[in-house]
C-alpha positions in Angstrom: 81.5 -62.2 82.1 79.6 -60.1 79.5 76.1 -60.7 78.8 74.6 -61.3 75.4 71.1 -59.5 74.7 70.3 -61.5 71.9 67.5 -64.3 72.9 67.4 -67.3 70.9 63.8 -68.1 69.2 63.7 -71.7 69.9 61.4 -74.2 68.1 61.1 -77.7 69.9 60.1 -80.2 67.6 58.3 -83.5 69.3 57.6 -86.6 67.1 53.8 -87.7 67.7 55.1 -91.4 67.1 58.4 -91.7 68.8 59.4 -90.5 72.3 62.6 -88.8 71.4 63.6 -85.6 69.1 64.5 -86.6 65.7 64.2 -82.9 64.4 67.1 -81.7 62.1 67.7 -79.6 59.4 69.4 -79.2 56.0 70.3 -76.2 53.9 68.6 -76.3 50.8 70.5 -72.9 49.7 73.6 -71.2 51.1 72.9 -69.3 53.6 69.0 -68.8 52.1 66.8 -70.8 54.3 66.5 -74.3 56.0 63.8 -76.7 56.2 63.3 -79.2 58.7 63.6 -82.7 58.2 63.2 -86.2 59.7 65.7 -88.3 60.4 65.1 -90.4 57.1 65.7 -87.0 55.4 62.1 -86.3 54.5 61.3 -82.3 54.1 58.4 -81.7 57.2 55.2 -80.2 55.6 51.9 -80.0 56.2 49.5 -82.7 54.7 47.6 -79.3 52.8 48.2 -76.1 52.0 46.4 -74.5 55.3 46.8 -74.6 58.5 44.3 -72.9 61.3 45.0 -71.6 64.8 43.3 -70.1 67.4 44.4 -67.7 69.1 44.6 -67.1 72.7 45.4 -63.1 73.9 45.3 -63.2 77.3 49.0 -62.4 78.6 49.4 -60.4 75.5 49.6 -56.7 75.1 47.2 -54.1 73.9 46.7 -55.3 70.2 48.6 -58.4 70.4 45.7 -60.4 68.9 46.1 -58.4 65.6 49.5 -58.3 65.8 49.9 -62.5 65.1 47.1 -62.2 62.9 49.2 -59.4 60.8 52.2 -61.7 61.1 50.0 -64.7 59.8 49.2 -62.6 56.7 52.6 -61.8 56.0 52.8 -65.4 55.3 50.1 -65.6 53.0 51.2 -62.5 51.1 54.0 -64.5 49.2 52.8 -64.9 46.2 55.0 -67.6 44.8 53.6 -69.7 47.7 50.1 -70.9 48.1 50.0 -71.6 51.5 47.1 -70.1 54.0 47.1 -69.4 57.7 43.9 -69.3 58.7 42.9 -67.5 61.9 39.8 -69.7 63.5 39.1 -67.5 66.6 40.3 -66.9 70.0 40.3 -69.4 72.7 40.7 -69.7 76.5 42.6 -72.8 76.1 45.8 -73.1 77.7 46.4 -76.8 76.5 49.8 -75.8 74.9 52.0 -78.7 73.7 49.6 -80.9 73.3 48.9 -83.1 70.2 45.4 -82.6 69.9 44.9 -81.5 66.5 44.3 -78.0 67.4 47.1 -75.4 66.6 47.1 -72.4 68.7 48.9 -69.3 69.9 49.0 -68.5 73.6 51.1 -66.0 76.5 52.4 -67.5 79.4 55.4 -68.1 81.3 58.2 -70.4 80.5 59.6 -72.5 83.5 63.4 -73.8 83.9 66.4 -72.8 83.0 66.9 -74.3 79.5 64.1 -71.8 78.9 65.9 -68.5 81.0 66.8 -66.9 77.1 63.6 -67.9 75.2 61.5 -65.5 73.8 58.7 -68.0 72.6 58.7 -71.7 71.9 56.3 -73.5 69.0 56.0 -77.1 69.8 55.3 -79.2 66.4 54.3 -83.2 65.7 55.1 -84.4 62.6 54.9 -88.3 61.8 58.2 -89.6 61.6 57.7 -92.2 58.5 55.6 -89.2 56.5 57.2 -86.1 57.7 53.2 -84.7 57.9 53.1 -82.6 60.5 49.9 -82.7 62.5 49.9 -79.9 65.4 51.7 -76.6 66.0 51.3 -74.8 69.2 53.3 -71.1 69.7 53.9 -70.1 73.5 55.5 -66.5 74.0 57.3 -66.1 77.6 55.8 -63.9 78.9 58.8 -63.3 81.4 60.0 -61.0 79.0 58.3 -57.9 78.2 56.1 -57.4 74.6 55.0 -54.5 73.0 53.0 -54.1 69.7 54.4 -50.9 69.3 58.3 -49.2 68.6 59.2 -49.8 72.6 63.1 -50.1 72.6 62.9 -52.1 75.7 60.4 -54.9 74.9 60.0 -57.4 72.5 58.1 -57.2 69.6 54.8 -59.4 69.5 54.5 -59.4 65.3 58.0 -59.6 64.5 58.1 -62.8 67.0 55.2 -64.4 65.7 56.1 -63.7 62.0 59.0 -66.0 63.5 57.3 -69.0 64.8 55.0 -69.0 62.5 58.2 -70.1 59.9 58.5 -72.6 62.6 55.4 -73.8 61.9 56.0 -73.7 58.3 58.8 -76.5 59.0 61.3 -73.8 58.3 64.7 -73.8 60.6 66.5 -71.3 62.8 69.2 -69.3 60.8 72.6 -68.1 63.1 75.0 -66.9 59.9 76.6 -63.6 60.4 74.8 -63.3 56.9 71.3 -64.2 57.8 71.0 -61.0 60.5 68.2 -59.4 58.2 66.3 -62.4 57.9 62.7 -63.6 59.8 64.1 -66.5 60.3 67.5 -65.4 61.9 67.5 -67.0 65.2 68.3 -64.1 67.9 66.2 -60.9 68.5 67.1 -57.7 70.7 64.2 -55.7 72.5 63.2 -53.4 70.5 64.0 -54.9 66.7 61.5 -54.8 63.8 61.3 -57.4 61.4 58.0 -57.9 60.2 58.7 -57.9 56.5 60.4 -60.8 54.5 63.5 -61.2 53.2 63.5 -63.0 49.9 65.2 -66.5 51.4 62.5 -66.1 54.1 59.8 -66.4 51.2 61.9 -69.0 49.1 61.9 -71.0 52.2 57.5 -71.2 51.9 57.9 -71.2 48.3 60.1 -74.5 48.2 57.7 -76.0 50.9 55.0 -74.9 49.4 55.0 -74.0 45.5 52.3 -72.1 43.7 51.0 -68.8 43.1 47.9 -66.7 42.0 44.8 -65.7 44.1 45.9 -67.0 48.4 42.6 -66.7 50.8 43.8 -64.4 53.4 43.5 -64.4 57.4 40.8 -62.2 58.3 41.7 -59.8 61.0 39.3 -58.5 63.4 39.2 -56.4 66.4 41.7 -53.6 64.6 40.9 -53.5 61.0 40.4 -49.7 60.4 37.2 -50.7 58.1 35.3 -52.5 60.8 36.4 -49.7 63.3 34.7 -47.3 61.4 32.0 -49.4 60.5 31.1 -52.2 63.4 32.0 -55.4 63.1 28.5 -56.9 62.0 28.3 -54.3 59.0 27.0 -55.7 55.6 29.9 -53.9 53.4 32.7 -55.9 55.5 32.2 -58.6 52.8 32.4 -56.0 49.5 35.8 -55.2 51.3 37.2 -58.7 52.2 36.6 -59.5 48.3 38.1 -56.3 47.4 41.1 -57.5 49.4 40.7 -60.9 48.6 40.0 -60.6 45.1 41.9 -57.5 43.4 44.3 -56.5 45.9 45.9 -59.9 46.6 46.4 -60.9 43.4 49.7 -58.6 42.7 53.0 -57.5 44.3 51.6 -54.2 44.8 48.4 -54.8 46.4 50.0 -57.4 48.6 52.2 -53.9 49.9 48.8 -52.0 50.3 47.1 -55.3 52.2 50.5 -55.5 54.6 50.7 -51.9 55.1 47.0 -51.2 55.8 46.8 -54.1 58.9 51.0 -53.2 60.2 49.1 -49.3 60.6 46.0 -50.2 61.9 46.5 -49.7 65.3 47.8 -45.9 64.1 44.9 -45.5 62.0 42.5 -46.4 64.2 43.6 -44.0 66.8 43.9 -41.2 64.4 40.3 -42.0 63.4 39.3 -42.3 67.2 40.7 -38.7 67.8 39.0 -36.5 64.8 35.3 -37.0 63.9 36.1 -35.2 60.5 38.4 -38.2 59.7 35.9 -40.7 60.7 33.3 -39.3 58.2 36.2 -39.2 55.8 37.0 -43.1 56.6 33.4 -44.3 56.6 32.8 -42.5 53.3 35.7 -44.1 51.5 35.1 -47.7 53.0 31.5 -47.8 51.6 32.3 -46.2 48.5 34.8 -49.1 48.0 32.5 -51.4 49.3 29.8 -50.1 46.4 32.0 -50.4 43.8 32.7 -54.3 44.1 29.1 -54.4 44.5 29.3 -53.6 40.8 31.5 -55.3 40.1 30.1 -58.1 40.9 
């Protein structure tokens, strides 16, 4: 018998107003990307274009809090889309699977055997007459190994989330042999890095949710090299969230620097960590930045 290492990413839908799973999908382009859909054929969405989740590290690895939030603003950096995560905080919560109204992301293990080859599950409810959905919740098992890092024997927390989080788009699992480059492709192997978008991954938020121009982004604490260097409770923080906000996000080019700058902040923050020089350097640069949209403004 030979052993597949591919782990399916599972998404279990639950109706908040029936008692059985009426979850399906449809291709709305060949092989591009697949929404789901009620059983009356209605497209599942959100009821606005945000959604909010807390966030609950414990389980996680080292830097697996920034690591969803850095997979939430890959979301947001579509530009064609204008769609928000919004990261409300952490939490202690555990309450996962529960329509509450609260969406949140937790670590924990995964119990029985249908779950023996899942990497993370994200439990929505949607109403079955509107196709609104109404709660997301994102469990990764932790009876697998995660890693935020390039570890070629664990799973990779940001390339996961960046997953489920299309799950809690509404967008589907994809198994083609020509979906394999995609977010949204269905198996992973420990050690594979996807935490960029393929073009069907972003026409998939784009056809759920059209629009363009300035998106609020996620704001990421904890590893952001500019509150590093400067302490989270620094006044310039806010020149630099409208410089990222306001300029940066606003083309295809400062989306790049915006993705880059939180994927490396982990790197650059040890780097600054290790040579003083480079922390004057950092610290220099942020609140020259930071001055200049003073300015601006």
């Amino acid at each position: 018998m030979s052993v597949n290492n591919n782990q399916p990413l599972r998404c279990i839908a639950l109706l908040c107003t029936c008692s059985v799973l009426v979850l399906w999908s449809c291709s709305e382009n060949a092989h591009g990307f697949q929404v789901s859909k009620t059983d009356g054929g209605l497209a599942i969405r959100w009821p606005t274009t945000s959604a909010g989740f807390y966030i609950n590290p414990a389980g996680a690895p080292s830097a697996g809090l920034s690591a969803i939030q850095a997979a939430m603003q890959t979301w947001i950096n579509v530009t064609t889309s204008n769609f928000s995560f919004v990261y409300k905080g952490q939490t202690s919560s555990t309450s996962f699977g529960q329509n509450d109204g609260s969406n949140m992301v937790c670590f924990g293990a995964l119990v029985g055997a249908q779950y023996d080859s899942t990497l993370a599950v994200n439990t929505i409810f949607f109403n079955g007459q509107t196709g609104l959905l109404s709660d997301s919740d994102i469990k990764f098992n932790t009876n697998f190994t995660w890693a935020t890092g390039n570890s070629p024997d664990a799973y990779d927390v940001q390339t996961i989330a960046l997953h489920e989080l299309g799950h809690a788009l509404a967008l589907d699992d994809l198994y083609e042999s020509g979906d394999t480059a995609k977010v949204m492709y269905g198996y992973c192997d420990p050690g594979e890095i996807k935490r960029f978008l393929s073009q069907d991954d972003m026409d998939g938020i784009t056809y759920l949710y059209p629009g363009g121009g300035t998106t609020t982004t996620t704001t990421i604490t904890g590893s952001c090299p500019a509150e590093f260097v400067l302490g989270q409770d620094h006044p310039d923080l806010q020149q630099l969230r409208s410089l990222r906000d306001g300029l940066l996000s606003r083309s295809v080019v400062g989306h790049r620097i915006i993705q880059m700058y939180y994927n490396n902040s982990d790197s650059i923050n040890a780097a600054i960590e290790r040579s003083p020089v480079l922390r004057d350097a950092a610290r220099s640069f942020f609140e020259t930045a930071a001055l200049v949209m003073v300015k601006k403004q």
